[in-house]
Wavefront OBJ file of the C-alpha trace (Angstrom):
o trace
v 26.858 -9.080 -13.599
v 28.286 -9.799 -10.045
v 26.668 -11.716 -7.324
v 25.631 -9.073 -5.441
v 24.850 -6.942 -8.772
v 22.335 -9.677 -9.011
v 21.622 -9.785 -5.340
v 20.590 -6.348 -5.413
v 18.153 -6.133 -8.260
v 16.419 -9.074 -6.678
v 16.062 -6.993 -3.555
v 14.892 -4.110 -5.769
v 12.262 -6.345 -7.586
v 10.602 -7.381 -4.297
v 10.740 -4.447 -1.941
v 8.794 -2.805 -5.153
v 6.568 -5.599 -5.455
v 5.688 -4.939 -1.547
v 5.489 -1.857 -1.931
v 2.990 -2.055 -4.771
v 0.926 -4.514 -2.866
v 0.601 -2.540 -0.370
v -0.198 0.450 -1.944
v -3.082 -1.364 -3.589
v -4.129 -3.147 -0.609
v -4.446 0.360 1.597
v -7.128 1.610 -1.229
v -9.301 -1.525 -1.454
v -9.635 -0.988 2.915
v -10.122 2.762 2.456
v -12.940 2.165 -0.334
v -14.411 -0.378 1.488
v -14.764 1.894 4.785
v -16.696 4.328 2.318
v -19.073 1.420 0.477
v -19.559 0.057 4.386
v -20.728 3.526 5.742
v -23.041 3.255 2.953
v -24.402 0.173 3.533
v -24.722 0.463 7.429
v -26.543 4.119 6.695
v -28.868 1.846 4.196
v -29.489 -0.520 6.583
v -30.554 2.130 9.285
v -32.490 4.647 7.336
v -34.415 1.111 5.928
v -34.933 0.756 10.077
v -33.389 -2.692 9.422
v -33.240 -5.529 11.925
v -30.525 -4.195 15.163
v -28.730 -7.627 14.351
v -28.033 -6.741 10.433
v -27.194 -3.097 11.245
v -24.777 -4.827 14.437
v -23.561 -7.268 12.005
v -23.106 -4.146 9.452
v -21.119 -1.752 11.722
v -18.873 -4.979 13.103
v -17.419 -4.850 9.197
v -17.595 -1.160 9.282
v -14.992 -1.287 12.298
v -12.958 -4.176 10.984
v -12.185 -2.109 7.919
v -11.531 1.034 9.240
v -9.113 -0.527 12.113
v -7.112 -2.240 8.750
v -6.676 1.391 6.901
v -3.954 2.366 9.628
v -2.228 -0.743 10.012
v -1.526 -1.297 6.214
v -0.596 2.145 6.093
v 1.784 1.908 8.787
v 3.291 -1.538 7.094
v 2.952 0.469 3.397
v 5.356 3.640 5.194
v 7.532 0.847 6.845
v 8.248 -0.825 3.152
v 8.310 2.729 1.276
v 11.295 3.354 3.932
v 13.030 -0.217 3.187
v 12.788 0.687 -0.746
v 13.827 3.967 -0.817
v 16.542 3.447 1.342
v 17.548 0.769 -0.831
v 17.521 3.088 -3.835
v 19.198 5.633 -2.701
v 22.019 3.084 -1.791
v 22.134 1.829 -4.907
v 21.893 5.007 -7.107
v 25.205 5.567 -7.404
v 26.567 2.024 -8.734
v 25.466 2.688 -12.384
v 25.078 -1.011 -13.349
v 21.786 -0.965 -11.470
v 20.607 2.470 -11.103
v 20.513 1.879 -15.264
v 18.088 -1.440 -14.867
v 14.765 -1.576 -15.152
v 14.274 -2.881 -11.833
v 15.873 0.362 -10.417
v 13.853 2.683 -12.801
v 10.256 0.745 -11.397
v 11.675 1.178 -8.021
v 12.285 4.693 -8.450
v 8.741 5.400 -10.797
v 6.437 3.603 -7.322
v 7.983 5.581 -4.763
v 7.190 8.836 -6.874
v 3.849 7.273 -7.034
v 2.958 6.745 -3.816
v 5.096 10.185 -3.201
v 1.948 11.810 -5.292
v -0.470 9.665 -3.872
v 0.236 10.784 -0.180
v 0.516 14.443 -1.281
v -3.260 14.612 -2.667
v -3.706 13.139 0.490
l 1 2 3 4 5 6 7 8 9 10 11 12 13 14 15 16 17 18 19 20 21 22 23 24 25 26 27 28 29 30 31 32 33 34 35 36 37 38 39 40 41 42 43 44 45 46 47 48 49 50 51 52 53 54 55 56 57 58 59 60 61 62 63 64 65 66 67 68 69 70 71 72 73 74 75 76 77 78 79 80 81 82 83 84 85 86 87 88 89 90 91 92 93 94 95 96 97 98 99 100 101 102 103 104 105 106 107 108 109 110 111 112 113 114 115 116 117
């Protein structure tokens, strides 16, 4: 395998990698804007203390302000890797590894997950 051969599937193997971690990271801030909403509606409808339900809706606004920014960073890397794939799809000594092939399955992942969307 050639240097760059090499090069490349090293490329592949982390853009993925970000690309999963993003992917994963995106859903833990989305579910945690739902649990939060539940928790500051507990805290209000229990006619908590206005520092709790301040303290509460602080989170609340922390995790929804993350939900577009790690999208924005997940759409940036989905870009990177899927331009990388394409370039590489035609070179058959990679678009045969299994690097390529996981590269190829997460973007039709996160293809899927954006279309239930």
């Amino acid at each position: 395998m050639s240097d760059s051969s090499a090069q490349s599937l090293k490329q592949l193997k982390i853009k993925t990698g970000v690309v999963k971690r993003l992917h994963k990271e995106e859903s833990v801030y989305a579910q945690e804007v739902v649990d939060q909403k539940k928790v500051v509606h507990k805290l209000k409808d229990a006619e908590a203390e206005g520092a709790d339900i301040r303290a509460a809706e602080r989170v609340l606004k922390d995790s929804e302000m993350m939900v577009p920014r790690t999208r924005g960073q997940l759409e940036e890397a989905v870009q990177s890797l899927d331009d990388l794939v394409t370039a590489l799809e035609g070179e058959e000594s990679i678009s045969s590894s299994q690097e390529y092939k996981d590269a190829a399955a997460q973007l039709k992942e996160i293809e899927a997950a954006w279309e239930v969307q």
